[in-house]
C-alpha positions as CSV (number, residue, x, y, z in Angstrom):
1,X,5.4,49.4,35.7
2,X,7.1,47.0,38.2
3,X,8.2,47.5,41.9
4,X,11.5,45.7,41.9
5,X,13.2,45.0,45.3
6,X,16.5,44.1,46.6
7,X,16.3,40.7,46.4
8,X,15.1,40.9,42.3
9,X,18.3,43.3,42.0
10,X,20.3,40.7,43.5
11,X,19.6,38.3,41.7
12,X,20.0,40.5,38.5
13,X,23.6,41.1,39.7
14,X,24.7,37.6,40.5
15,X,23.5,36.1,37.4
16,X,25.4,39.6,35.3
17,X,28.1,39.6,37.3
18,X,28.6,35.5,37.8
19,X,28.7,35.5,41.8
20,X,27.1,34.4,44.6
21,X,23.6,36.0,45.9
22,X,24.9,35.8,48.7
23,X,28.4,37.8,48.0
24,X,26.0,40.2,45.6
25,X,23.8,40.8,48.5
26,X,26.4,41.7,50.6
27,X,28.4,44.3,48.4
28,X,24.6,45.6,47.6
29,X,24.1,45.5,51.5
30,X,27.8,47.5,52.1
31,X,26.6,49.9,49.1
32,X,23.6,51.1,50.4
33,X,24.9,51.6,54.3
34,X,27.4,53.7,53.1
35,X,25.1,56.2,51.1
36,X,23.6,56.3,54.4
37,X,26.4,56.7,56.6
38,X,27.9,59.5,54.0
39,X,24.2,61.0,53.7
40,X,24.5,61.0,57.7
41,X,27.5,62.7,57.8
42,X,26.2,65.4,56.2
43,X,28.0,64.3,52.6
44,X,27.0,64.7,49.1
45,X,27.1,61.3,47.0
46,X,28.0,62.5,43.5
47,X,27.0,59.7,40.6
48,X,28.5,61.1,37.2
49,X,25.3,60.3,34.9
50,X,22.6,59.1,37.5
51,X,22.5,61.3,39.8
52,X,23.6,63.5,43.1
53,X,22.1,63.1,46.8
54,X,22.3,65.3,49.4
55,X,20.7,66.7,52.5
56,X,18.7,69.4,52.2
57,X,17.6,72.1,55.2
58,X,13.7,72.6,55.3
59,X,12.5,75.6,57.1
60,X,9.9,75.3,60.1
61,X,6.2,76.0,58.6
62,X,2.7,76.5,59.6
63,X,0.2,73.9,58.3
64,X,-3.4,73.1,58.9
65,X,-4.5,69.6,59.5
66,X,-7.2,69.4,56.7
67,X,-9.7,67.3,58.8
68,X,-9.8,69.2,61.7
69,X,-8.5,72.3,60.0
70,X,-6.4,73.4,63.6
71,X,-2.7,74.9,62.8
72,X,-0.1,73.2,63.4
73,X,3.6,74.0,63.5
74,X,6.1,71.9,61.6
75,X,9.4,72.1,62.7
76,X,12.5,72.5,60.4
77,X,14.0,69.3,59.6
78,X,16.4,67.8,57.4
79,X,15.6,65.9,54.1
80,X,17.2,64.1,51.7
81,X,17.0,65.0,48.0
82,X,18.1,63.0,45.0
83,X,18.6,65.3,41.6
84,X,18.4,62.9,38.7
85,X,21.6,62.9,36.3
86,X,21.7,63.4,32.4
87,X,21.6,59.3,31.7
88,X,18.7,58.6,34.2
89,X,16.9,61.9,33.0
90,X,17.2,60.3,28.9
91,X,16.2,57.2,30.3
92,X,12.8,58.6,32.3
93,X,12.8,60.5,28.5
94,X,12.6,57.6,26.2
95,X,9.8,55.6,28.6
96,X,7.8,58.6,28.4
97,X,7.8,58.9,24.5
98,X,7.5,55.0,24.5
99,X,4.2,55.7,26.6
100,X,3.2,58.8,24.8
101,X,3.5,56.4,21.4
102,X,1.3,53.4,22.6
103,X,-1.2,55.4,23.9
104,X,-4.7,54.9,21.3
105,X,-6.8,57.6,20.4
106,X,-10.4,55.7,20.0
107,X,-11.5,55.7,15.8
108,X,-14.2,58.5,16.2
109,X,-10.6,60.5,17.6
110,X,-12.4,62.0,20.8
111,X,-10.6,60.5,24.1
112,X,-13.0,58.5,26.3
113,X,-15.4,59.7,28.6
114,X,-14.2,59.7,32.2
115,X,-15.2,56.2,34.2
116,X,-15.7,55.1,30.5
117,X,-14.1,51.6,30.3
């Protein structure tokens, strides 16, 4: 799997879509600050099929820093969460089953040792 960035998606866009990278990066740009702005507002962003984000209340915790195993206190905080929709969901779905299908099971059918290369 790939790490694609803005600048890939971009260019994805302006070739689909037959504009300017720069006029693509800009409605991209104007996209993403207002999921932010929304987001910052408080707002949920609703995406029929891909997916909803919203801002979620965590409580304040104890924790223990696992080096020098002292307690700490986390305080509450706000977070965002992102719950994938039906089309991303089937999409995640069929990359899995295309993994799950590709993967080889050595001849002698017992999976390979661990470190084994």
């Amino acid at each position: 799997m790939a790490t694609i960035t803005k600048k890939e998606l971009v260019n994805r866009i302006a070739t689909k879509t037959k504009q300017t990278k720069i006029v693509t990066k800009e409605v991209i740009q104007m996209f993403l600050d207002e999921i932010v702005s929304e987001l910052g507002m408080g707002n949920r962003l609703e995406f029929r099929e891909f997916g909803v984000f919203e801002i979620k209340q965590r409580a304040a915790r104890k924790a223990q820093n696992p080096r020098t195993l002292q307690k700490v206190h986390v305080p509450a905080k706000r977070v965002v969460k992102f719950k994938v929709g039906r089309s991303m969901k089937e999409a995640v779905d069929r990359l899995s089953m295309a993994e799950e299908a590709n993967e080889t099971v050595p001849q002698n059918g017992n999976q390979p040792e661990s470190g084994a290369v």
